[in-house]
Z-matrix of the N, CA and C atoms (Angstrom, degrees):
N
C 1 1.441
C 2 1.518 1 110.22
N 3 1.360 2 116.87 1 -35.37
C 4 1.590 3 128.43 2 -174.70
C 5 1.323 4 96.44 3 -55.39
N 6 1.287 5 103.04 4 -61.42
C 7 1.821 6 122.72 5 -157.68
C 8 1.459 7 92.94 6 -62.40
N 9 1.400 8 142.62 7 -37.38
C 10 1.630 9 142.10 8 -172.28
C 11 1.297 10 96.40 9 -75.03
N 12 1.676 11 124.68 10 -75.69
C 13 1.524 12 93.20 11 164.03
C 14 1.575 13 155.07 12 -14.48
N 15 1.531 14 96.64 13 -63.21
C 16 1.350 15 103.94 14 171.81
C 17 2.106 16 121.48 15 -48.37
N 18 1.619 17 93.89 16 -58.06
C 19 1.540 18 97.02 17 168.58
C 20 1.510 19 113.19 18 -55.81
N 21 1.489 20 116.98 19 -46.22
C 22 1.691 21 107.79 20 173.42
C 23 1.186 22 118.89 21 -54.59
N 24 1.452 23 142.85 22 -23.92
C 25 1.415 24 145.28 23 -160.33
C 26 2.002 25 85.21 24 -95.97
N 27 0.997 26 120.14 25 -50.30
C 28 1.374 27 127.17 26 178.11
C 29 1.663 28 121.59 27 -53.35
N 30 0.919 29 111.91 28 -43.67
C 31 1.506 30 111.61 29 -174.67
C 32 1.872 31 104.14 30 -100.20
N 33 1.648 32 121.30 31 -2.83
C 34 1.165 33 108.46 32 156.46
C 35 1.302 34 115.99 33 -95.39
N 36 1.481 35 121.77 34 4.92
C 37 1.659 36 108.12 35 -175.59
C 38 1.375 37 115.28 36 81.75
N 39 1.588 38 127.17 37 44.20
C 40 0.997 39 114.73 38 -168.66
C 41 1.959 40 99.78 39 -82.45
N 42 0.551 41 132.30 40 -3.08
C 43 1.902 42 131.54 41 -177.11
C 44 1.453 43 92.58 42 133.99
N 45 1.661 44 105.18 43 -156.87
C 46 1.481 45 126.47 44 166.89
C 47 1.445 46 114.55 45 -63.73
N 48 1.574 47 128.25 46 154.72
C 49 1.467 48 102.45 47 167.46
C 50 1.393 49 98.14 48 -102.60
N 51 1.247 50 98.34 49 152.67
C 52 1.705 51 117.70 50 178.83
C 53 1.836 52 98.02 51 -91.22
N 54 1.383 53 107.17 52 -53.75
C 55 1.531 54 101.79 53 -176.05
C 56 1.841 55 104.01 54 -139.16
N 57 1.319 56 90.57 55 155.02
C 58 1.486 57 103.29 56 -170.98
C 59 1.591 58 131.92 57 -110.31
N 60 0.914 59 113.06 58 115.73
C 61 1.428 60 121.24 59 -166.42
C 62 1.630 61 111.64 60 -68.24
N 63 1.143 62 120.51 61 11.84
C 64 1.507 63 125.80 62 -158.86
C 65 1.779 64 81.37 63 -96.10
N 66 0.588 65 159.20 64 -129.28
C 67 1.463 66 146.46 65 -166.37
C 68 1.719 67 125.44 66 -54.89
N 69 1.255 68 104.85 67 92.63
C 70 1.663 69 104.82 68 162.00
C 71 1.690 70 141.85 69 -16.09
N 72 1.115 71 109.66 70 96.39
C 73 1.080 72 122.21 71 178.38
C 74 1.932 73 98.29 72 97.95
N 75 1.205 74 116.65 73 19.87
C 76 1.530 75 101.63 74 -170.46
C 77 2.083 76 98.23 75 -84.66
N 78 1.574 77 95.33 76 177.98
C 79 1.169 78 99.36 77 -136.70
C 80 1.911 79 102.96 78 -79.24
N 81 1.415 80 167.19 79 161.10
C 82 1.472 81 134.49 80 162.41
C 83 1.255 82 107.14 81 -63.05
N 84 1.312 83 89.92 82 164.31
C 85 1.760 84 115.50 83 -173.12
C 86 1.297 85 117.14 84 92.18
N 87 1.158 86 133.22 85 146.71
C 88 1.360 87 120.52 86 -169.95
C 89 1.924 88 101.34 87 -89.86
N 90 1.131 89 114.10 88 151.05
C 91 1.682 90 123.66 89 167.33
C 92 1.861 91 108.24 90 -84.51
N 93 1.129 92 78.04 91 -172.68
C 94 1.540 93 96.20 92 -179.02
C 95 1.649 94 115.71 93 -75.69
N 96 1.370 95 103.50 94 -34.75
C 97 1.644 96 102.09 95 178.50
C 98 1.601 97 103.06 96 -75.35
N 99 0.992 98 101.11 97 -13.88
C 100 1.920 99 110.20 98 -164.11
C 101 1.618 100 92.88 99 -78.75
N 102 1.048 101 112.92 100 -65.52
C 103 1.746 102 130.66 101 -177.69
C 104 1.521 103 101.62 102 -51.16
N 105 1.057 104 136.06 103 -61.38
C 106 1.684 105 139.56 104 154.36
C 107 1.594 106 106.53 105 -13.41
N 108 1.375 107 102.74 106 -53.05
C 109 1.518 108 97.70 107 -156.89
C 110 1.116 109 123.93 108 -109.76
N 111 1.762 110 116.74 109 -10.74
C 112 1.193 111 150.41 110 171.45
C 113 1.787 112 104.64 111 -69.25
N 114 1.487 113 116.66 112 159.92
C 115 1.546 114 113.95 113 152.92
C 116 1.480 115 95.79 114 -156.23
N 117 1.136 116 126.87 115 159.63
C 118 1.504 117 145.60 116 -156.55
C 119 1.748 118 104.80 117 -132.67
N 120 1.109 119 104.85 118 106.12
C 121 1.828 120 108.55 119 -177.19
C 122 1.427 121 98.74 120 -110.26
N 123 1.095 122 112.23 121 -154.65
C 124 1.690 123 141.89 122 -168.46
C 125 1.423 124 101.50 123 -139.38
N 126 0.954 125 134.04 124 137.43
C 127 1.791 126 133.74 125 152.81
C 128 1.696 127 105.72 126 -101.09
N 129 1.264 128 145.65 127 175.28
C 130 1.026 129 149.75 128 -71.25
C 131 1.908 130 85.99 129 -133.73
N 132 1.555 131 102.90 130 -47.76
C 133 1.598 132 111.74 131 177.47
C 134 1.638 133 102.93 132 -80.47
N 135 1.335 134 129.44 133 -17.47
C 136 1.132 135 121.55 134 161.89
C 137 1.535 136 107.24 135 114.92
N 138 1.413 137 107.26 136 4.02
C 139 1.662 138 128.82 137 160.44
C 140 1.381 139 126.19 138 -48.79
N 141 1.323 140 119.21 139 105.76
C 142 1.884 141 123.39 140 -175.36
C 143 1.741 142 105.75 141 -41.28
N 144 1.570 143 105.36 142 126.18
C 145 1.710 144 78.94 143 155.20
C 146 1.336 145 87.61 144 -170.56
N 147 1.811 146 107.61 145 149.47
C 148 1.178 147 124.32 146 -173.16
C 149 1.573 148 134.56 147 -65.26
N 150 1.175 149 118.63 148 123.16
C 151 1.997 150 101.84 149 169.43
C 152 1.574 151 93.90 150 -107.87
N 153 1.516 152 83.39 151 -152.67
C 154 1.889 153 102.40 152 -154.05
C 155 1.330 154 84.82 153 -157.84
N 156 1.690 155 104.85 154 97.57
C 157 1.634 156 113.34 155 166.62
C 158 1.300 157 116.73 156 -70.20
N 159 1.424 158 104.70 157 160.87
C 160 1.660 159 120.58 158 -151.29
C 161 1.755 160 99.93 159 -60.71
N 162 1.408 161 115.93 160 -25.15
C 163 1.550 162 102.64 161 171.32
C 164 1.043 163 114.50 162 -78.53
N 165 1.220 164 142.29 163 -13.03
C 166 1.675 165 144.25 164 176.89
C 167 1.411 166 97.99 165 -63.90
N 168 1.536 167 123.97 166 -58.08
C 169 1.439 168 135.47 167 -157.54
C 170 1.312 169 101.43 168 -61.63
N 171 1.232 170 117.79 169 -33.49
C 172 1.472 171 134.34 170 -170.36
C 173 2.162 172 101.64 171 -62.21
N 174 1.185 173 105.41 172 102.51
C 175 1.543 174 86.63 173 164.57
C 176 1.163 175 143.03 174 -86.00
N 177 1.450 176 127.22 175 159.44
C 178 1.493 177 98.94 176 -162.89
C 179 1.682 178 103.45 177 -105.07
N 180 1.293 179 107.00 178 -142.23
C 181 1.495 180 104.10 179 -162.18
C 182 1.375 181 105.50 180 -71.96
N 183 1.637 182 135.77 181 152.27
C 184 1.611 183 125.63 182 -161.51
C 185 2.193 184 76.87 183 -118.91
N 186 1.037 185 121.97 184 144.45
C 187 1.297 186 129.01 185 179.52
C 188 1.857 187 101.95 186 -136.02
N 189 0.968 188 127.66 187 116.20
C 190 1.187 189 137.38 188 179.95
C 191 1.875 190 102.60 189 -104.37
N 192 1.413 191 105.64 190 164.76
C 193 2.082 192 112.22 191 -161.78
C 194 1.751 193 88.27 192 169.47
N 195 1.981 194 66.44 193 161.81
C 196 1.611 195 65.15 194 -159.65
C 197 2.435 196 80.70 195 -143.49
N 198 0.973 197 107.44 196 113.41
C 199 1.377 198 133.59 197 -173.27
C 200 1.429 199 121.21 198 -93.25
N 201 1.716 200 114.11 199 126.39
C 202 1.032 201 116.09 200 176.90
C 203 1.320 202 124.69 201 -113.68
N 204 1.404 203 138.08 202 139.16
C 205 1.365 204 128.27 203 171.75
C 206 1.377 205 134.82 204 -76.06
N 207 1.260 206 122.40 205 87.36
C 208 1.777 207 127.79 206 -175.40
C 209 0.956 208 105.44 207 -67.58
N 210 1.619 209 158.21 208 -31.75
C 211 1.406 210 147.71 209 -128.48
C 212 1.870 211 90.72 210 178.47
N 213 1.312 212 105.00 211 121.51
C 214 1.693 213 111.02 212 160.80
C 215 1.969 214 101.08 213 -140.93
N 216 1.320 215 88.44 214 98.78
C 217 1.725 216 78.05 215 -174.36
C 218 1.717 217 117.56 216 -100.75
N 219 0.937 218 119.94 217 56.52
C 220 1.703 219 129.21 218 -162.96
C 221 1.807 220 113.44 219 -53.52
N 222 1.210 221 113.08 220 131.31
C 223 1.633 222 118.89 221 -157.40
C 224 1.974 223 101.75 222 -142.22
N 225 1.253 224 108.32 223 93.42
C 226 1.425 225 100.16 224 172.72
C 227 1.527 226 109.10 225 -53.80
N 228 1.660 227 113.61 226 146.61
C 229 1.367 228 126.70 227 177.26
C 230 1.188 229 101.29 228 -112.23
N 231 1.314 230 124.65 229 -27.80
C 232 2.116 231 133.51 230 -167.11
C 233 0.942 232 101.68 231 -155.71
N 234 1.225 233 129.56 232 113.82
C 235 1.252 234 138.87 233 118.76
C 236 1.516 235 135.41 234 -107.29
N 237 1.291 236 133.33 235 164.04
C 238 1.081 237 145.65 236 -141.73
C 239 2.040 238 122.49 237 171.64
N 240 1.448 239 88.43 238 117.12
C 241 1.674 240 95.55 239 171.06
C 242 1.101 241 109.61 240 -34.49
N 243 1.303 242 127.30 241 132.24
C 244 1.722 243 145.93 242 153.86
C 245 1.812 244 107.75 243 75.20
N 246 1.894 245 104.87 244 19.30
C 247 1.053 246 102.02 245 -153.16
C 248 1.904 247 94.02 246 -120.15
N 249 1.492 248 133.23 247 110.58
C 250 1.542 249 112.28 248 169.38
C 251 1.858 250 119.34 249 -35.93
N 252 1.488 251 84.38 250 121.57
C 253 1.943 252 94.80 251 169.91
C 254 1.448 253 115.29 252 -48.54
N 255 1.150 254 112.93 253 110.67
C 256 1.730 255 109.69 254 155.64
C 257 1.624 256 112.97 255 -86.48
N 258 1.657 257 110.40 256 143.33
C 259 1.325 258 114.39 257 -168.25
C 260 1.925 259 103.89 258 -142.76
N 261 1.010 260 107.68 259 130.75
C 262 1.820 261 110.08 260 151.01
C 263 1.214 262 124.61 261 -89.26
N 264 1.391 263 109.51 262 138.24
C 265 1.724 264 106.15 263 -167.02
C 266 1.601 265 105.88 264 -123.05
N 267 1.382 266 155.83 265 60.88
C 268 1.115 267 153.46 266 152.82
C 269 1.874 268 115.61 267 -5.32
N 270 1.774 269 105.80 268 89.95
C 271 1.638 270 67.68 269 168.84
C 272 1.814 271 91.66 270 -144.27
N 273 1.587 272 113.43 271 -176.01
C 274 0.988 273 145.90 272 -160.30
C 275 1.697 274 126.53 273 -113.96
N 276 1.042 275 130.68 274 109.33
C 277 1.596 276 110.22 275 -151.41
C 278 1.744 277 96.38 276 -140.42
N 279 0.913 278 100.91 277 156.83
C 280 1.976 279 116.49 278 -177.43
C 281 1.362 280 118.21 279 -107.34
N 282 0.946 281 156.80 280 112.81
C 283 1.897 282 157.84 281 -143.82
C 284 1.411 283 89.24 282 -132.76
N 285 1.652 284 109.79 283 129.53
C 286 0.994 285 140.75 284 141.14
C 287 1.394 286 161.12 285 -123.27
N 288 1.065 287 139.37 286 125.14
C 289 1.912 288 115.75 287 -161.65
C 290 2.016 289 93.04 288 119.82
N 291 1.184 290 124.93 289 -146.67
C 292 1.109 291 119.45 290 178.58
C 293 1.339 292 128.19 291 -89.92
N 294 1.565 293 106.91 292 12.57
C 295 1.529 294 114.22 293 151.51
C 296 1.588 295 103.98 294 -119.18
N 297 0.976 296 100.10 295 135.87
C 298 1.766 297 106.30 296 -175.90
C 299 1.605 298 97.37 297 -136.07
N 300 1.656 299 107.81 298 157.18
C 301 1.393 300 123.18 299 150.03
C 302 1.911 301 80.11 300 119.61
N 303 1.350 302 114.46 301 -161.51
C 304 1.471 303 151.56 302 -160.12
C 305 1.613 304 118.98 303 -107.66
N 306 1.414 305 91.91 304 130.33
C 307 1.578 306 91.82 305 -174.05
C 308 1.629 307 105.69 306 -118.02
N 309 1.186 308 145.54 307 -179.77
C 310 1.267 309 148.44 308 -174.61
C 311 1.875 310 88.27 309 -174.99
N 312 1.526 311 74.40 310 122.95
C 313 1.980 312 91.62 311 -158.51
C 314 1.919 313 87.49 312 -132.65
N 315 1.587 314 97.75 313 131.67
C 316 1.796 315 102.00 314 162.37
C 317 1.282 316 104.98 315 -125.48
N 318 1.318 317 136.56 316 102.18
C 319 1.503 318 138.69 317 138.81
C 320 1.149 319 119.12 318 -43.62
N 321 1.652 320 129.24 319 149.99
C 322 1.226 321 167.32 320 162.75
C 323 1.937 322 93.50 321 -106.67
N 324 1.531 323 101.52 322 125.97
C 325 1.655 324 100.29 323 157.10
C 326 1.497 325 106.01 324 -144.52
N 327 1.292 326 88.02 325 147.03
C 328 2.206 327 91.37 326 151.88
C 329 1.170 328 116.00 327 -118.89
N 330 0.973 329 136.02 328 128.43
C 331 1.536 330 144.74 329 -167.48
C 332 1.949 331 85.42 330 -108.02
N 333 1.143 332 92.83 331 133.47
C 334 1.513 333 126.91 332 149.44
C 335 1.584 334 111.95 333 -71.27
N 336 1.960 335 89.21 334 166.08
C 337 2.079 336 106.54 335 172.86
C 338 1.161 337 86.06 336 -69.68
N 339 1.589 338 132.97 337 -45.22
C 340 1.184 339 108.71 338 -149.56
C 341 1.728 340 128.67 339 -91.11
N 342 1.556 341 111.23 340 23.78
C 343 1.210 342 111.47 341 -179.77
C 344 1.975 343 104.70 342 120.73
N 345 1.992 344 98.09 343 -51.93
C 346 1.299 345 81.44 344 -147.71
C 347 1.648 346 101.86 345 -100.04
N 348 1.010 347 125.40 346 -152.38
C 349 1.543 348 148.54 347 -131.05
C 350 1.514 349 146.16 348 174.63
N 351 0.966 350 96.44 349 116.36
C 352 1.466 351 123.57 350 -164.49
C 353 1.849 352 107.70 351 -102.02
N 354 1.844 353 110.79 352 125.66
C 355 1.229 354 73.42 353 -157.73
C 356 2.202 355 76.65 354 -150.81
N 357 1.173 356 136.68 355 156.06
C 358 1.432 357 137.48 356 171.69
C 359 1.605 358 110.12 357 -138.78
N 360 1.167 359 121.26 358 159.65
C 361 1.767 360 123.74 359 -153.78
C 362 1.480 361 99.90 360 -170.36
N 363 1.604 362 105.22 361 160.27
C 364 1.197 363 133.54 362 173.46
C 365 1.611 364 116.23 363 -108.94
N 366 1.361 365 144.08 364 134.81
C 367 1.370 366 115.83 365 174.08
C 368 1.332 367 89.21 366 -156.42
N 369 1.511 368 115.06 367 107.46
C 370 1.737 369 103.61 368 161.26
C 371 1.858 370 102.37 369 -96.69
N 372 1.665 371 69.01 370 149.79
C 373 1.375 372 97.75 371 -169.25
C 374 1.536 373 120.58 372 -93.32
N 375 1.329 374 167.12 373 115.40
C 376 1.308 375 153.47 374 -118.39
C 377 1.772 376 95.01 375 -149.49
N 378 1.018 377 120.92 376 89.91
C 379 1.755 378 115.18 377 172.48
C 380 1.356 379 121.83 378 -171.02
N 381 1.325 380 102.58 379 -112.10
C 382 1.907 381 113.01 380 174.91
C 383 2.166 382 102.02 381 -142.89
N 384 1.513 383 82.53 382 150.64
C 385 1.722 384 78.02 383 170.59
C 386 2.229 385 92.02 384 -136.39
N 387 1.186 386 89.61 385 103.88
C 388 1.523 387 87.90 386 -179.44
C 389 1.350 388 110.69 387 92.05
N 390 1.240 389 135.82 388 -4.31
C 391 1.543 390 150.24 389 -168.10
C 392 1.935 391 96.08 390 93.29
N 393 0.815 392 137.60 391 19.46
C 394 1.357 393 121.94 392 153.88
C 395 1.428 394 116.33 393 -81.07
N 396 1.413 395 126.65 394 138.01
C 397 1.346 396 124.12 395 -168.72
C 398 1.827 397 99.84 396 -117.47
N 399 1.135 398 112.65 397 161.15
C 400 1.564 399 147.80 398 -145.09
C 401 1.352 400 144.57 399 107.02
N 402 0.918 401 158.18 400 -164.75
C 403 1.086 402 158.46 401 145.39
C 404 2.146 403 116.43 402 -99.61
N 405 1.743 404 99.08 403 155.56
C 406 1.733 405 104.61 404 177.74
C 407 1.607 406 96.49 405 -139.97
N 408 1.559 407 119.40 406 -175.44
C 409 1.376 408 117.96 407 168.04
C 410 1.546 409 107.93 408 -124.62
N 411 1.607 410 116.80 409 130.03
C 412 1.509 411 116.57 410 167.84
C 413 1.462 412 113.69 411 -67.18
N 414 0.852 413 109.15 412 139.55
C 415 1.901 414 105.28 413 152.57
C 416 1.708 415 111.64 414 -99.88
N 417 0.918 416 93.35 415 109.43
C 418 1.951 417 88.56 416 178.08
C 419 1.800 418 110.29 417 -98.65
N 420 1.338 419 100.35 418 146.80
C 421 1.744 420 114.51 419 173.70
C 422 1.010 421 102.96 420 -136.16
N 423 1.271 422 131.92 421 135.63
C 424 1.464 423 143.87 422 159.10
C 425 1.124 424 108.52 423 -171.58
N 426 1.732 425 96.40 424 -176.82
C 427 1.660 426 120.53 425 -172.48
C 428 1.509 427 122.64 426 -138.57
N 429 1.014 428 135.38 427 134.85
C 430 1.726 429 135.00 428 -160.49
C 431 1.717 430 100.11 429 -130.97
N 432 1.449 431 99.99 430 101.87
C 433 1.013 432 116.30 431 164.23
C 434 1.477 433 129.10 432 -154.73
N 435 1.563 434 109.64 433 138.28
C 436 1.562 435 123.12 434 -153.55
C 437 1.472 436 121.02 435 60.83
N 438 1.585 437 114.12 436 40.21
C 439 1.274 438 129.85 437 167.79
C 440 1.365 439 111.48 438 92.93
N 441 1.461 440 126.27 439 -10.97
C 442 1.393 441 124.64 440 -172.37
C 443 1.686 442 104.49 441 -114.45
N 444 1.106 443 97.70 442 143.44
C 445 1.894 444 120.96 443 175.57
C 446 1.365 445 107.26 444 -93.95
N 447 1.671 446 104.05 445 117.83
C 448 1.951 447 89.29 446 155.49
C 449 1.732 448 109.37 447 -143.60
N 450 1.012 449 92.43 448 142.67
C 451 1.386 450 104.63 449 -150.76
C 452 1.724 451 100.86 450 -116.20
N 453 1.333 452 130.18 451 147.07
C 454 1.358 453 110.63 452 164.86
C 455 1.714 454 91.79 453 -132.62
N 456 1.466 455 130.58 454 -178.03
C 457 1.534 456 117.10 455 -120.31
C 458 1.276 457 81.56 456 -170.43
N 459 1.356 458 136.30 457 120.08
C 460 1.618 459 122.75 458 168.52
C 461 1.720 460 88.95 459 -129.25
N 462 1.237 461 117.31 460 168.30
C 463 1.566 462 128.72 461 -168.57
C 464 1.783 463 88.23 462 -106.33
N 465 1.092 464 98.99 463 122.21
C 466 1.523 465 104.33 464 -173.01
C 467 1.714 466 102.97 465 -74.64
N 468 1.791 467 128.15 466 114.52
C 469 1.226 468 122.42 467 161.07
C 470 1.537 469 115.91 468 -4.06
N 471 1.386 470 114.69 469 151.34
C 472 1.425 471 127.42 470 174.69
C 473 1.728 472 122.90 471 34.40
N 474 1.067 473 127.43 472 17.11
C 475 1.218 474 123.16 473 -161.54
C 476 1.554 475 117.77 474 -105.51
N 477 1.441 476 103.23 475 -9.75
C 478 1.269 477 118.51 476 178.90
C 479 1.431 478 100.58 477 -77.39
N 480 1.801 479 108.42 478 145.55
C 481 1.091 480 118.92 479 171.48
C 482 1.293 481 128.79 480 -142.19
N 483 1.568 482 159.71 481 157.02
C 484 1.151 483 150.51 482 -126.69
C 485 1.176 484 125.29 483 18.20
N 486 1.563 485 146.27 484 -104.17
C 487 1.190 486 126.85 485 -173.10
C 488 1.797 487 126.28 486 -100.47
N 489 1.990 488 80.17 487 13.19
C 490 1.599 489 86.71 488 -174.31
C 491 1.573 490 102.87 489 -113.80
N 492 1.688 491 117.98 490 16.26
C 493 1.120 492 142.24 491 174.47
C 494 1.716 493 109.55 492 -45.77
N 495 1.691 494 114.89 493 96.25
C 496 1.343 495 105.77 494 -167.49
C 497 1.744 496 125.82 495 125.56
N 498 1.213 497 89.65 496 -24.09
C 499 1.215 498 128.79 497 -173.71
C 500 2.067 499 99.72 498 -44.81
N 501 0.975 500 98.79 499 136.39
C 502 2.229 501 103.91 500 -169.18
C 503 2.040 502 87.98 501 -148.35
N 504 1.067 503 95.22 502 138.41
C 505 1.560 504 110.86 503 175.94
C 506 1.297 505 123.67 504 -177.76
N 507 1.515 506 113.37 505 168.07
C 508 1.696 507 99.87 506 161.44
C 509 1.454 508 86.75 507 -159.36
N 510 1.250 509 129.80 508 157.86
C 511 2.065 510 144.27 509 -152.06
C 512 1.334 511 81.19 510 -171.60
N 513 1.588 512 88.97 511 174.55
C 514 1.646 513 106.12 512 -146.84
C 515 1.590 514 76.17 513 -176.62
N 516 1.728 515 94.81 514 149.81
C 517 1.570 516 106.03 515 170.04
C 518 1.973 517 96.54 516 -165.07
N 519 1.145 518 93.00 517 143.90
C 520 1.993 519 112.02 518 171.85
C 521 1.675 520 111.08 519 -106.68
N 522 1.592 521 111.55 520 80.49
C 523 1.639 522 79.06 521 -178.46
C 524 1.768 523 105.33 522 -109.27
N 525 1.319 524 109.35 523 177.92
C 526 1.476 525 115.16 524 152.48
C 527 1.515 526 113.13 525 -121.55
N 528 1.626 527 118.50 526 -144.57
C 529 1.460 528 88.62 527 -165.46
C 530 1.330 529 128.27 528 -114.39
N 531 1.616 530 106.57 529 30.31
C 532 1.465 531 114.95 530 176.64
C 533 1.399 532 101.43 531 -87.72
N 534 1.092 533 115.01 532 139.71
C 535 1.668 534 124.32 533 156.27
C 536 1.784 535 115.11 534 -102.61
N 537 1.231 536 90.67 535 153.66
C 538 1.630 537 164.27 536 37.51
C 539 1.573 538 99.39 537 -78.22
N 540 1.445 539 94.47 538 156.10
C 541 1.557 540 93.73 539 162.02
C 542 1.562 541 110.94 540 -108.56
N 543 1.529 542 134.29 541 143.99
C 544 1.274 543 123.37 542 167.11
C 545 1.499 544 108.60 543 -78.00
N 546 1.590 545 126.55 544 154.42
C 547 1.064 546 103.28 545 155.96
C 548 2.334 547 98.39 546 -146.71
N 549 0.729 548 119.12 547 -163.44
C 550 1.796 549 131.24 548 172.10
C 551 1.251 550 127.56 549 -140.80
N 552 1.312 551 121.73 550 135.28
C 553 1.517 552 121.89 551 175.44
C 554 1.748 553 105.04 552 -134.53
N 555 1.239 554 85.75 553 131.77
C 556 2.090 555 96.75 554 173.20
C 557 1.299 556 85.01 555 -110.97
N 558 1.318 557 85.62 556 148.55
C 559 1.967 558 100.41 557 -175.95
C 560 1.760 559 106.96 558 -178.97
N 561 1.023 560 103.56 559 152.71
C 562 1.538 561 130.66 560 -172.98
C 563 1.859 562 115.90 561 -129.27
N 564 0.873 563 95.53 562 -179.53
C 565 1.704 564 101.82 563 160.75
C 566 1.728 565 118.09 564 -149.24
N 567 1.415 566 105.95 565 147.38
C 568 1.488 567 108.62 566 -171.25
C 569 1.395 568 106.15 567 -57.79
């Protein structure tokens, strides 16, 4: 839905983009992979507005896995009367399918009165993506509410190492609370 936005704001001419919906929760301003793939024209009155050069359009490899949770160790840091719980969550996860090997994941959450949750993380991952071996780090963002998780997943710059050295992506997953979990990664290399 992000990504339909983003192309809808694009093909009406909304101005320059300031921030980009192509990965969830990513940071404003465009980056360097963004600027790569981005180009900035004029239309006819002389109004900024964005395309999507022919390597952007181009997708890259789609990798599907399917993840299990070994370890969720959740530890309030703040709480407070009339105040949303903040919590750290330590956990441990198993990759399978064309991401394989071990993840070591730390969440940040705030839980709401009303159940749900808002929550961002670190998790390097230690295995293969496609049979390439090394390890990279996710950045995860999401929100859990009415029993379901959705998370979107960008491959944090430079973090890849040995043969996944280079490594550019962003995955996305919807779970609730049966496992396996499914999840996806599109990804390239510099």
């Amino acid at each position: 839905m992000q990504r339909l936005l983003f192309l809808i704001a694009i093909v009406i001419g909304f101005g320059s983009i300031a921030y980009s919906t192509r990965f969830a929760g990513a940071t404003p301003g465009p980056t360097s992979f963004q600027e790569d793939k981005m180009s900035q024209t004029k239309d006819r009155k002389g109004n900024q507005k964005a395309g999507i050069t022919e390597e952007a359009a181009a997708l890259k490899t789609h990798a599907k896995a399917t993840f299990a949770l070994n370890a969720w160790d959740e530890k309030p840091y703040n709480e407070m009367n009339g105040l949303p719980k903040l919590t750290r969550v330590s956990v441990t996860k198993t990759y399978q399918g064309d991401i394989t090997g071990e993840g070591k994941l730390e969440y940040l959450m705030i839980y709401r009165d009303d159940g749900s949750a808002s929550f961002i993380g670190l998790e390097r991952v230690v295995g293969s993506v496609d049979g390439r071996s090394g390890s990279f780090v996710f950045k995860h963002s999401g929100t859990f509410k009415d029993g379901l998780a959705t998370v979107t997943l960008l491959v944090v710059a430079g973090s890849g190492t040995g043969d996944l050295r280079g490594l550019r992506g962003n995955g996305e997953f919807a779970v609730g609370h049966q496992q396996p979990y499914s999840m996806t990664l599109d990804y390239d290399f510099e």
